[in-house]
C-alpha positions in Angstrom: -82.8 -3.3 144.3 -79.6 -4.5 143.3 -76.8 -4.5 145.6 -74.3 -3.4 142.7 -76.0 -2.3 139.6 -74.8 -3.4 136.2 -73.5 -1.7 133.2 -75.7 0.4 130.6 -74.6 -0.7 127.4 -76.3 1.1 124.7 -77.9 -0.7 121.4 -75.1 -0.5 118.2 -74.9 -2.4 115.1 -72.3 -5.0 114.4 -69.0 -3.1 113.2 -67.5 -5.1 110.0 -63.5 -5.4 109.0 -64.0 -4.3 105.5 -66.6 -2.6 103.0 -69.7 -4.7 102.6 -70.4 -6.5 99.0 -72.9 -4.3 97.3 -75.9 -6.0 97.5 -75.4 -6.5 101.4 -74.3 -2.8 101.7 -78.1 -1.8 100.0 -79.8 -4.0 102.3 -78.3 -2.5 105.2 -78.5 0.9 104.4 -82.5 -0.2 104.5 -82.6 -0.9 108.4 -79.5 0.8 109.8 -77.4 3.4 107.9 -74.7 3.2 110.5 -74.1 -0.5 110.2 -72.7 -0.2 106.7 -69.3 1.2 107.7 -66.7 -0.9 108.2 -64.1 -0.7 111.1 -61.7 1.6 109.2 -64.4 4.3 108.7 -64.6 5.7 112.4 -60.6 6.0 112.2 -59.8 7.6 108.9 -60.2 11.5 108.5 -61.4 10.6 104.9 -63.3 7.8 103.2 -64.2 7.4 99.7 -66.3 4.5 97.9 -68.1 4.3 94.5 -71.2 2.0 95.0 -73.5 1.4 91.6 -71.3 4.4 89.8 -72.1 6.6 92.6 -69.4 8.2 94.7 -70.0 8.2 98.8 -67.7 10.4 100.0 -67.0 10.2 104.2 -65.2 13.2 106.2 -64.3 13.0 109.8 -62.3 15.4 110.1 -63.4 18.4 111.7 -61.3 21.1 109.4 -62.4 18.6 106.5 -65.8 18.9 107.2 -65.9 23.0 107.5 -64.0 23.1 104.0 -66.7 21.0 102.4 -69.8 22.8 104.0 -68.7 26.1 104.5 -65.3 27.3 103.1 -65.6 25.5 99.5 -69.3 24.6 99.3 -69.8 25.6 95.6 -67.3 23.2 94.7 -69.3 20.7 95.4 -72.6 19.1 93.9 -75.6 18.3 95.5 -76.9 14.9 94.4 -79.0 15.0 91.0 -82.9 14.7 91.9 -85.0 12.4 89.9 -88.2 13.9 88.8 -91.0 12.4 87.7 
């Protein structure tokens, strides 16, 4: 055994400085869907970005996120499900 044990540092994805180009952002998404948010994402209360005319909306704020789920839900749509 180790005299002085070492660190445990878990696994995380790379962090980028800005939003990923689209077709890198897609790829991503595919493997890891925390490794498409840039830096700025774990610091802002609010994040918005429209990806293929879709709009991905990010809340990390705690009063934010009982407003959308709870307080005001029917104001806001579920995503439209493709049927076959």
């Amino acid at each position: 055994m180790l005299a002085q044990s070492l660190p445990v540092i878990p696994p995380a994805p790379k962090v980028h400085a800005k939003d990923l180009p689209t077709w890198r952002h897609l790829l991503t998404a595919q493997r890891n869907s925390i490794a498409i948010f840039p830096d700025y994402a774990f610091d802002v209360p609010f994040g918005r970005r429209t990806l293929l005319g879709v709009d991905a909306v990010l809340i990390n704020d705690p009063e934010g996120v009982w407003h959308v789920l709870a307080t005001n839900a029917a104001n806001y749509f579920p995503a439209q499900k493709c049927e076959d």
